[in-house]
KEGU-853637 format. One record per atom (N, C-alpha, C, O, CB): residue number from 1; z, x, y; chain; residue in one letter. Coordinates in steps of 0.001 Angstrom, whole numbers, plus 500000, padded with zeros to 6 digits. Glycine has a CB too. Layout:
BEGIN
ATOM     n       c3       c1       c2   chain   res
ATOM   NUM        Z        X        Y       A     A
...
END
This chain:
BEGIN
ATOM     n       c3       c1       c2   chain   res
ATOM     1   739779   358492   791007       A     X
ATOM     1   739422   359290   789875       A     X
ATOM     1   739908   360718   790081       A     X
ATOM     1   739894   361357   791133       A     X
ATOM     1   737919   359249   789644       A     X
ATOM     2   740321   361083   788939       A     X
ATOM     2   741196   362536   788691       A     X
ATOM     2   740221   363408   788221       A     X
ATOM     2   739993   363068   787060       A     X
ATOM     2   742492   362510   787534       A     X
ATOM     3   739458   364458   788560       A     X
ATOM     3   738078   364840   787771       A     X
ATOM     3   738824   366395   788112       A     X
ATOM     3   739139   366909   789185       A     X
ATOM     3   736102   364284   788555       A     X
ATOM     4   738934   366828   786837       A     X
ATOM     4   738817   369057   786759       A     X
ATOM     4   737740   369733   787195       A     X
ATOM     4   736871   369454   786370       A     X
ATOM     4   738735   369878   785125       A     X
ATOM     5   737264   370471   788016       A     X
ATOM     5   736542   371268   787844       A     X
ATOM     5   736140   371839   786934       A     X
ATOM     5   736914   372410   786165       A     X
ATOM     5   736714   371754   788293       A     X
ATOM     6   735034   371845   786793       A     X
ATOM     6   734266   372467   785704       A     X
ATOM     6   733654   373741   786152       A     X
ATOM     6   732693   373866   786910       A     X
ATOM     6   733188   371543   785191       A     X
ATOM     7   734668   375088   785313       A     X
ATOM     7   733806   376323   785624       A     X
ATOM     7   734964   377234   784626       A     X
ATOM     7   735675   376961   783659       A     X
ATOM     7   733573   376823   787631       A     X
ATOM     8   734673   378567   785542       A     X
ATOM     8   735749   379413   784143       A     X
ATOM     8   736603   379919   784614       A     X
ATOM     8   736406   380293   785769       A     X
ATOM     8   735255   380611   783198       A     X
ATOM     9   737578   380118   784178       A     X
ATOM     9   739171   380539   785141       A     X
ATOM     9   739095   382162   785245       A     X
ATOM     9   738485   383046   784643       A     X
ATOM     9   741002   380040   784106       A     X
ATOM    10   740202   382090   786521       A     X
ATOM    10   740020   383301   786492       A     X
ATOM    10   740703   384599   785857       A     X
ATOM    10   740989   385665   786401       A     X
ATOM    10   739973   383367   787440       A     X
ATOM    11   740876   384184   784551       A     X
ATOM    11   740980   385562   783361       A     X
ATOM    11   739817   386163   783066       A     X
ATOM    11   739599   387370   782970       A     X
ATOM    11   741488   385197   781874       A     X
ATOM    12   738858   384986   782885       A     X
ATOM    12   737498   385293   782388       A     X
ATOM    12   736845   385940   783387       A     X
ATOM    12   736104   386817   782943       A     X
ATOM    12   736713   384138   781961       A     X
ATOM    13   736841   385826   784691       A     X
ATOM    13   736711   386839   786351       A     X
ATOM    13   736757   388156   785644       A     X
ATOM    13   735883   388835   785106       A     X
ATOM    13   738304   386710   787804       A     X
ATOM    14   738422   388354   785857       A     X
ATOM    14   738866   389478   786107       A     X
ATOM    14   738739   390397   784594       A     X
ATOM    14   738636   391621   784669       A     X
ATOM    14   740310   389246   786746       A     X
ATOM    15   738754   389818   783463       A     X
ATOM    15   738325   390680   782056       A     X
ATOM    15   736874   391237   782101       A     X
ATOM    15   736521   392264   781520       A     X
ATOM    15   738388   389668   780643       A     X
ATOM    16   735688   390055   783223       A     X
ATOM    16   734255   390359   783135       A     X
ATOM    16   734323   391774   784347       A     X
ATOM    16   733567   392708   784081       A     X
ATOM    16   733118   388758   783622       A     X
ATOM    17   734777   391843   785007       A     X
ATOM    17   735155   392657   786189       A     X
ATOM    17   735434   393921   785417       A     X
ATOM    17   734612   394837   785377       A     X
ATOM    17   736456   392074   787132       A     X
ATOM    18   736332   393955   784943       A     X
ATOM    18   737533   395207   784718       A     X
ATOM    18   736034   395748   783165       A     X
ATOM    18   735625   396889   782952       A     X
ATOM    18   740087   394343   783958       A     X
ATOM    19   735650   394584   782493       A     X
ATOM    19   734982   395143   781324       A     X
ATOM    19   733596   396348   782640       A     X
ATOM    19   733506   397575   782635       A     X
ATOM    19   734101   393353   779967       A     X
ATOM    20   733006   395610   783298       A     X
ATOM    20   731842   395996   783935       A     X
ATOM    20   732288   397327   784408       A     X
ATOM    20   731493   398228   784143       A     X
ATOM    20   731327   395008   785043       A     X
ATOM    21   733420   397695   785078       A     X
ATOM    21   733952   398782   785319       A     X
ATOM    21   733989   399780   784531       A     X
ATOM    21   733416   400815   784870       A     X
ATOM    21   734873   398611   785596       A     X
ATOM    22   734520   399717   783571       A     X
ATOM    22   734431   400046   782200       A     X
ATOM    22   732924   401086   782055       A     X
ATOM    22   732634   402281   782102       A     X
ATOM    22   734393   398474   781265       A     X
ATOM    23   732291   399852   781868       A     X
ATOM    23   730676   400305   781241       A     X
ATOM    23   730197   400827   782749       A     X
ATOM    23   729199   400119   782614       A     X
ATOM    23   729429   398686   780435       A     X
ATOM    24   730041   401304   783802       A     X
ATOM    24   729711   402054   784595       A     X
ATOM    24   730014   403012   784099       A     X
ATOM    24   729173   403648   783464       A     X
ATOM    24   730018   401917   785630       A     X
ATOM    25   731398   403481   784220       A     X
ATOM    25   732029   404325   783974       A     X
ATOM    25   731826   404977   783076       A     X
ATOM    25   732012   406147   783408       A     X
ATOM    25   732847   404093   783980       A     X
ATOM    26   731565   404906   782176       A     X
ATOM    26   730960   405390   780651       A     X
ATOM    26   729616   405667   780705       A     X
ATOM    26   729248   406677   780106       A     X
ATOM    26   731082   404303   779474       A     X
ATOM    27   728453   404730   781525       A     X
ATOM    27   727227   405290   781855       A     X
ATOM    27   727257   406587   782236       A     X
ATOM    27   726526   407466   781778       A     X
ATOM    27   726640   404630   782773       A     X
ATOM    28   728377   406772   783351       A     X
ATOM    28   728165   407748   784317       A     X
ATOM    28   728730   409414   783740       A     X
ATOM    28   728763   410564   784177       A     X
ATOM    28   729005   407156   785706       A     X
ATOM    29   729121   408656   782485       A     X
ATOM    29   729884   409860   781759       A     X
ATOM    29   728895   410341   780737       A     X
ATOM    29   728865   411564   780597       A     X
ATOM    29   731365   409412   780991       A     X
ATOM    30   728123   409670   780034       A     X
ATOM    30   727454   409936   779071       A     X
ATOM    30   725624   410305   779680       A     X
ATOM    30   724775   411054   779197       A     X
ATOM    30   727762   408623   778053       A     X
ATOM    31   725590   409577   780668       A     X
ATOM    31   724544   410288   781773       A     X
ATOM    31   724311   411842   781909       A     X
ATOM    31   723354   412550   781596       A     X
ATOM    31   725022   409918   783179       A     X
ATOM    32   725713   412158   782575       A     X
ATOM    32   725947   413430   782371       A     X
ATOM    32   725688   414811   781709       A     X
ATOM    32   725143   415911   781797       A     X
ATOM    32   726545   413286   782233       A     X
ATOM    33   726649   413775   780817       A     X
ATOM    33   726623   415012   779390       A     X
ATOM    33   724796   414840   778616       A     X
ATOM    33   724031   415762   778335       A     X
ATOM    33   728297   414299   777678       A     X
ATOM    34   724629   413738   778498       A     X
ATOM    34   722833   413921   778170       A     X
ATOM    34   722141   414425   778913       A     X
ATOM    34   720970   414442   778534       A     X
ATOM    34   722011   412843   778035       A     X
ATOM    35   722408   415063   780257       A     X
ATOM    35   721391   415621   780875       A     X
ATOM    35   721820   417592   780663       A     X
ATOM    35   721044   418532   780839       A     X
ATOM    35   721360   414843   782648       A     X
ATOM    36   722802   417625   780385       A     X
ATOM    36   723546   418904   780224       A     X
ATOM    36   723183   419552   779040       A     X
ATOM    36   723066   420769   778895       A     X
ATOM    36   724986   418733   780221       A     X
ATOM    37   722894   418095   777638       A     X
ATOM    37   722339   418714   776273       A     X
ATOM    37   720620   418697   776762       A     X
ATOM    37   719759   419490   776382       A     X
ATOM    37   722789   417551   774608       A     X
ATOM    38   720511   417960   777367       A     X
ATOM    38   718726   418358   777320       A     X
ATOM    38   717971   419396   778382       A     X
ATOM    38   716787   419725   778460       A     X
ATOM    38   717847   416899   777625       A     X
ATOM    39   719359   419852   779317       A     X
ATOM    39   719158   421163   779477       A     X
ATOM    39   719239   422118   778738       A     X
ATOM    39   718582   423126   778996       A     X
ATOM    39   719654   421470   780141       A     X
ATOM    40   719958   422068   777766       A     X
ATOM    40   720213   423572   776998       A     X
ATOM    40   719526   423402   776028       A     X
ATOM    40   719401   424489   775466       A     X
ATOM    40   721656   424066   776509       A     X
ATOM    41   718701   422182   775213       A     X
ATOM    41   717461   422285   774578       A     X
ATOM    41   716383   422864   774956       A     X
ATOM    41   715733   423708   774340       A     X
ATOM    41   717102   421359   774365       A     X
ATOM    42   716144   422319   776190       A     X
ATOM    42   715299   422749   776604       A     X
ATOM    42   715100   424498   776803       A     X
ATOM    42   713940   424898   776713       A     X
ATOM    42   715298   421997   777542       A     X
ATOM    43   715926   425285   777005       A     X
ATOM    43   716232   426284   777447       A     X
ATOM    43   715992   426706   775711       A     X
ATOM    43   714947   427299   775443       A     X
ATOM    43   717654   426375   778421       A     X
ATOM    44   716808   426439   774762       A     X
ATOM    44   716594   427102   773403       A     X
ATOM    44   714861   426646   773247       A     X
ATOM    44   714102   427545   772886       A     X
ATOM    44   717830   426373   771989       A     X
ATOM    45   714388   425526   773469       A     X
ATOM    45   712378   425293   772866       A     X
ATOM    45   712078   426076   773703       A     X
ATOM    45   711446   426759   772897       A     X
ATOM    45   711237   423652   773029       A     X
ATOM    46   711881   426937   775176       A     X
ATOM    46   711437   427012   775642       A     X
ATOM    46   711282   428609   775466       A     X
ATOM    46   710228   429220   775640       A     X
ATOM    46   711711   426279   776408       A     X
ATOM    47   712471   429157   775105       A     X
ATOM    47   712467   430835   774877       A     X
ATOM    47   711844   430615   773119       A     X
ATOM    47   711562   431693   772596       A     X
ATOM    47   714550   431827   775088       A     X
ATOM    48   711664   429599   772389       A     X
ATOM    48   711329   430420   771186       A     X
ATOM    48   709854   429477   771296       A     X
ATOM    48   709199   429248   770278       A     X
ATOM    48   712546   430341   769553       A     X
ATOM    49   709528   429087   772340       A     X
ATOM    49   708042   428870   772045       A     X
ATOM    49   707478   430672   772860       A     X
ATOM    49   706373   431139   772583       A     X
ATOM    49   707296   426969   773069       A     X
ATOM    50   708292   431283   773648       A     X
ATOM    50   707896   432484   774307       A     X
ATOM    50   707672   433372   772752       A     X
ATOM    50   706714   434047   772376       A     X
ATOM    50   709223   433132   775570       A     X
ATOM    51   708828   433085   772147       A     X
ATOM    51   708742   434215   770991       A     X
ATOM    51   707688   434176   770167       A     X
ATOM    51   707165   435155   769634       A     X
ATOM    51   709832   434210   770083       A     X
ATOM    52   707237   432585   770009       A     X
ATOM    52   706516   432314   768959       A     X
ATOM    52   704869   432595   769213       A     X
ATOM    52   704065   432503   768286       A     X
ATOM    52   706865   430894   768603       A     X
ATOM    53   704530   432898   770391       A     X
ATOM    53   703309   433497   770872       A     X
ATOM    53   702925   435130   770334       A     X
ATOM    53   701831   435671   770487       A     X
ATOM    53   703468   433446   772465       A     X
ATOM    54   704146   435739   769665       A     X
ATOM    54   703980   437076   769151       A     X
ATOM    54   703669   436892   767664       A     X
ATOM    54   703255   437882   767060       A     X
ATOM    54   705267   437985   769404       A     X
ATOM    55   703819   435759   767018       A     X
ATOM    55   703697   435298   765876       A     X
ATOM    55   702222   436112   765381       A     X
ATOM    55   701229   436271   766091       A     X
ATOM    55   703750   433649   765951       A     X
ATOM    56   702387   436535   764060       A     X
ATOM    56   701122   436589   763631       A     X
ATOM    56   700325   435522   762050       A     X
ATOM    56   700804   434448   761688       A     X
ATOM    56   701151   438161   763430       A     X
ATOM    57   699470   435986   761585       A     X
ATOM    57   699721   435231   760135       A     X
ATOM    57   700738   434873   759522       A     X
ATOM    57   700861   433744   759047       A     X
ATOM    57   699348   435765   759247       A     X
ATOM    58   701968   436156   759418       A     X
ATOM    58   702812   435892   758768       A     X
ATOM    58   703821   436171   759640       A     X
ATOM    58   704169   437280   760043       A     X
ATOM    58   702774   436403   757636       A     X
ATOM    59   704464   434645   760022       A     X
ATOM    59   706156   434995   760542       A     X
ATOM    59   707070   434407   760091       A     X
ATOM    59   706953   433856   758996       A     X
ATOM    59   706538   434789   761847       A     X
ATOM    60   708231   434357   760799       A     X
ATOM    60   709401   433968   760082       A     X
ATOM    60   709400   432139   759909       A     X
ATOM    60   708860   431301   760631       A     X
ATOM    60   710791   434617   761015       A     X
ATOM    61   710066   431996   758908       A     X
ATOM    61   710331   430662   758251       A     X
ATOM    61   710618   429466   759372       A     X
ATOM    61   710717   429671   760582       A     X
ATOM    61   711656   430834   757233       A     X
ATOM    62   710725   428236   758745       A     X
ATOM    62   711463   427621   759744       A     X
ATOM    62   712918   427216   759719       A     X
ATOM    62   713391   426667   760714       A     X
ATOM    62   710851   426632   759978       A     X
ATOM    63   713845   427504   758394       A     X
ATOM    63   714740   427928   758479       A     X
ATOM    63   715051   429048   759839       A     X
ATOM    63   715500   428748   760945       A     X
ATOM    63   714800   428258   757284       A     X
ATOM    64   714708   430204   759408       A     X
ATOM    64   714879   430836   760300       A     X
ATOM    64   714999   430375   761754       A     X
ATOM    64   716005   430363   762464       A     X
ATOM    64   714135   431528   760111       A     X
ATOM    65   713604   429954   762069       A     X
ATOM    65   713890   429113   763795       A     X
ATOM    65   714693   428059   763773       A     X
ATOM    65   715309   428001   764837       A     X
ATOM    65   712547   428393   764568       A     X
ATOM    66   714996   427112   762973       A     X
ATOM    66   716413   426631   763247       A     X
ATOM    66   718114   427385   763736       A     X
ATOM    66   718976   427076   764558       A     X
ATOM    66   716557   426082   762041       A     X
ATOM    67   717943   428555   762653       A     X
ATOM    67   719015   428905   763021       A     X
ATOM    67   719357   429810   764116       A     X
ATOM    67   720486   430091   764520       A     X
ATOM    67   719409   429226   762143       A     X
ATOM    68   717736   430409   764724       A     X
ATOM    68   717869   430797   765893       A     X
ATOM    68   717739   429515   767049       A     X
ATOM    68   717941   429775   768235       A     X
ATOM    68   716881   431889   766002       A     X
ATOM    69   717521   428643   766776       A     X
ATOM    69   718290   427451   767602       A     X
ATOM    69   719485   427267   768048       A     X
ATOM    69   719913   427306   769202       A     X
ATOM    69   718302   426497   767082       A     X
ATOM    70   720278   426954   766531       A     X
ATOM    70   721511   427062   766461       A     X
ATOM    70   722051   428282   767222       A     X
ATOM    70   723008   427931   767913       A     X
ATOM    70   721822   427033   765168       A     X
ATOM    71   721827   429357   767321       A     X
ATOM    71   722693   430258   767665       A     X
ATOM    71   722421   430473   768665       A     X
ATOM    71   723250   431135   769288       A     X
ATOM    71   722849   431212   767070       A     X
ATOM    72   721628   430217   769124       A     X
ATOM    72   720604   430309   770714       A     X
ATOM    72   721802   429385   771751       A     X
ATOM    72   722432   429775   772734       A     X
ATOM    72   718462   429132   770570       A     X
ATOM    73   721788   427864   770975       A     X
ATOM    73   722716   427148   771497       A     X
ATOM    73   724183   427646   771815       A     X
ATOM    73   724427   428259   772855       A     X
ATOM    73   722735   426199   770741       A     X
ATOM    74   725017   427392   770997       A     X
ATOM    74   725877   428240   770981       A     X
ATOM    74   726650   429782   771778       A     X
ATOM    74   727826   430022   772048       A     X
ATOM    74   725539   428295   770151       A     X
ATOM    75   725420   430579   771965       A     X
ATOM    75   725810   431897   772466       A     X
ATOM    75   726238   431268   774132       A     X
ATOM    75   725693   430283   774629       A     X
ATOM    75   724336   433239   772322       A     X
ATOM    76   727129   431947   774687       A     X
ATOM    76   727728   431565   775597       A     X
ATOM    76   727776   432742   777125       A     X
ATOM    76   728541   432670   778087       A     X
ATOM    76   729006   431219   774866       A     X
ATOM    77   726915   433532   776922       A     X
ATOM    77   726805   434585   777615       A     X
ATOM    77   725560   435011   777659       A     X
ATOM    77   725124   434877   776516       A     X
ATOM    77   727560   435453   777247       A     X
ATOM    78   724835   435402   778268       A     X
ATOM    78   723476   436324   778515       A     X
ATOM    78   723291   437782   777097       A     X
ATOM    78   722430   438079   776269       A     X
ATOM    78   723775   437209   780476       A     X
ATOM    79   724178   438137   777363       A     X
ATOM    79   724257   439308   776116       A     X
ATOM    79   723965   438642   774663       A     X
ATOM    79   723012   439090   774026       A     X
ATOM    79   725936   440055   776024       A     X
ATOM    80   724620   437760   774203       A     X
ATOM    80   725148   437003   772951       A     X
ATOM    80   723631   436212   772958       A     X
ATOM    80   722966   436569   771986       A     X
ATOM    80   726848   435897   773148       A     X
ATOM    81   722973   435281   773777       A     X
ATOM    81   721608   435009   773573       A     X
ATOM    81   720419   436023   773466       A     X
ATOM    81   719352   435783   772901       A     X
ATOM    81   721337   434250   774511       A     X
ATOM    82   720706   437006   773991       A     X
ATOM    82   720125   438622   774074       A     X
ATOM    82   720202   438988   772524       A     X
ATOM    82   719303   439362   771771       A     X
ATOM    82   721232   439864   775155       A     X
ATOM    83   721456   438780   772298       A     X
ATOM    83   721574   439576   770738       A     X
ATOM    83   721003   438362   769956       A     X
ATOM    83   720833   438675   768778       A     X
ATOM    83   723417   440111   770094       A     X
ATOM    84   720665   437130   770214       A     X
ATOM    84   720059   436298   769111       A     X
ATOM    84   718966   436532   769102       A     X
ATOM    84   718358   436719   768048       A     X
ATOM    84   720151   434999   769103       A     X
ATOM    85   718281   436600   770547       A     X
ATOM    85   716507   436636   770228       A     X
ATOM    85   716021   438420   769869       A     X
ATOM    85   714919   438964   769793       A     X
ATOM    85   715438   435973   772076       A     X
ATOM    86   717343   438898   769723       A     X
ATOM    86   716603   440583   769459       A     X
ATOM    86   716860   440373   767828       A     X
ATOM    86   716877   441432   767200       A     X
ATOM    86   717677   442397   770353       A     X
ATOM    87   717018   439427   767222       A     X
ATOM    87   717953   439040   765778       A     X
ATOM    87   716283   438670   765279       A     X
ATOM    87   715522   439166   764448       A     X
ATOM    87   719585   437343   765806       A     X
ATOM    88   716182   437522   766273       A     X
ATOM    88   714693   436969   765624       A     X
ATOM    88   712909   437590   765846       A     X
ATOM    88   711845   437380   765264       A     X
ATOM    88   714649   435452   766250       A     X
ATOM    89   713377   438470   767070       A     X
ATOM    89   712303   439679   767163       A     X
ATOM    89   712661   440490   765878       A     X
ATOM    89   711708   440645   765113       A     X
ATOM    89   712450   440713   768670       A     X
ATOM    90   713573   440910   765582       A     X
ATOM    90   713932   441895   764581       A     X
ATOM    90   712950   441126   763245       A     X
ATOM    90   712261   441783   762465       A     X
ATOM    90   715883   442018   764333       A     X
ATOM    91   713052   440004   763224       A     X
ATOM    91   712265   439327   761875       A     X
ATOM    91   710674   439133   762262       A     X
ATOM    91   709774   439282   761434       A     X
ATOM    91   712984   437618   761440       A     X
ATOM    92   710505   438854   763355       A     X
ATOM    92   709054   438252   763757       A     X
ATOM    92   708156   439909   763342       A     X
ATOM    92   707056   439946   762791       A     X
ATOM    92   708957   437576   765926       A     X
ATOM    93   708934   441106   763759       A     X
ATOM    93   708344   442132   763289       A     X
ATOM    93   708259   442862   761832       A     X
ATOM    93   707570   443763   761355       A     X
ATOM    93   708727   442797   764010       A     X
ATOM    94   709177   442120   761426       A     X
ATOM    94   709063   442801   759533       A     X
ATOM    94   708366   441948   759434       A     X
ATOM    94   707465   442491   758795       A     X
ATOM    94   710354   442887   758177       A     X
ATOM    95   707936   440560   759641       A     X
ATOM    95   706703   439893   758971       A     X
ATOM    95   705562   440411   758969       A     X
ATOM    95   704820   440759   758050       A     X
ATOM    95   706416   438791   759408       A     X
ATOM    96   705450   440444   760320       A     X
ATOM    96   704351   441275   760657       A     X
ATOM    96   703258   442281   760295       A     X
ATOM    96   702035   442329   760425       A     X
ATOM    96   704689   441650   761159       A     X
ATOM    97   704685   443447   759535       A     X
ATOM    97   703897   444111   758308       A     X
ATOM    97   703623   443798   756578       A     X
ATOM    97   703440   444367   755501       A     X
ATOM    97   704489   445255   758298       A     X
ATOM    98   703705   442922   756998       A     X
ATOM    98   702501   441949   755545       A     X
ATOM    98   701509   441600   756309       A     X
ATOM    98   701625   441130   757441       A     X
ATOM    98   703082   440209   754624       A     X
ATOM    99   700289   441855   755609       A     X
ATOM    99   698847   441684   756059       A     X
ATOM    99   698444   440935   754890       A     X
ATOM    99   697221   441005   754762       A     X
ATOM    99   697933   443079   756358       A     X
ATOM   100   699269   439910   753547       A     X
ATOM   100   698383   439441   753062       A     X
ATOM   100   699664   438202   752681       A     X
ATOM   100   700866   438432   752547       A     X
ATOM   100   697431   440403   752004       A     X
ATOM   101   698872   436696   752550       A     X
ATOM   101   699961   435980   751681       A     X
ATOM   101   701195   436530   750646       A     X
ATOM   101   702388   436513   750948       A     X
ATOM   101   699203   435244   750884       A     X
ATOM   102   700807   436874   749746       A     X
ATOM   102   701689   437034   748621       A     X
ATOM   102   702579   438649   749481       A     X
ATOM   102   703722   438984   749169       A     X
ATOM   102   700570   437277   746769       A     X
ATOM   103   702247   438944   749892       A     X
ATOM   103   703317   440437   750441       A     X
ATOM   103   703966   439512   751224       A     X
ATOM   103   705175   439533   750996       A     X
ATOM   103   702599   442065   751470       A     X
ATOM   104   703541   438459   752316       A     X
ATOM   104   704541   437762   753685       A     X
ATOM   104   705327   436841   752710       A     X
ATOM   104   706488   436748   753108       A     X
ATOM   104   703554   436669   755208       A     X
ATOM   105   705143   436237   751748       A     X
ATOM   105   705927   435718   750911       A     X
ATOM   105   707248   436172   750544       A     X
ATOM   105   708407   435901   750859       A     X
ATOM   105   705325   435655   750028       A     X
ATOM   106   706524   437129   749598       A     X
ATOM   106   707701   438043   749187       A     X
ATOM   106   708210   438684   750112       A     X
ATOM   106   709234   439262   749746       A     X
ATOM   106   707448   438972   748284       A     X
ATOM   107   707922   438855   751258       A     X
ATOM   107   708908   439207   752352       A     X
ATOM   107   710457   438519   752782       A     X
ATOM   107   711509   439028   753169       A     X
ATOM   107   708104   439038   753453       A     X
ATOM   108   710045   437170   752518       A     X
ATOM   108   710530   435924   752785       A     X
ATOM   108   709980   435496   754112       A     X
ATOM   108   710800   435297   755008       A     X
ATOM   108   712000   435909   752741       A     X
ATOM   109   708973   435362   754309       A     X
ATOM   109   708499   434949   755662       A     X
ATOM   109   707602   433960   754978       A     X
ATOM   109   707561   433802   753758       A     X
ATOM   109   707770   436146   756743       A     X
ATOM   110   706770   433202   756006       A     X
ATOM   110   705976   431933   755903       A     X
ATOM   110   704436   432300   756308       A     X
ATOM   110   704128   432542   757475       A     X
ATOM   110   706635   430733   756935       A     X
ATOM   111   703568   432316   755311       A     X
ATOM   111   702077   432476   755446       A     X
ATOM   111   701594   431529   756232       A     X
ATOM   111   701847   430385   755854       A     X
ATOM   111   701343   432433   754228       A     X
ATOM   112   700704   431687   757646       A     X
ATOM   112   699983   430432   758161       A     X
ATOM   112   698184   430618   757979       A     X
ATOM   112   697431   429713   758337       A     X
ATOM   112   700468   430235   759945       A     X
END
């Protein structure tokens, strides 16, 4: 009796091989870079939860803290993040002087 082995040749080896390589490789890349963005999140929540402790009744929008997110992110130097959060101090203090809903409104700021 003439009987084949029964199993899988070896293309199917070396494609499962070379694919697995592959997907390491790409773990190890995207590993990376996700730990690099959830450093610099972290770093933007962490300075505007500092800011947001000066908050009074009336502060700035949440527009606003988005886009001091955004730019928070972005700035690429110590100075340039310097000049964003002196951007959003600059607002946290004109709210400030509204002492009633309808004035922090019309300020454009957000009544809490």
């Amino acid at each position: 009796m003439d009987k084949k082995g029964q199993g899988i040749s070896i293309n199917v080896i070396i494609v499962a091989v070379i694919a697995l390589v592959v997907l390491v490789v790409l773990v190890a890349i995207f590993t990376g870079r996700i730990a690099i963005f959830q450093r610099g999140v972290g770093d933007v929540n962490e300075r505007l939860t500092s800011l947001k402790v000066q908050y009074g009744d009336c502060h700035p929008t949440l527009t606003q803290e988005i886009a001091f997110k955004a730019e928070f992110a972005k700035a690429d130097s110590t100075a340039a993040r310097q000049a964003v959060e002196d951007t959003l101090m600059a607002e946290i203090n004109r709210c400030k002087f509204s002492s009633d809903k309808s004035g922090c409104e019309a300020a454009g700021c957000k009544w809490s």
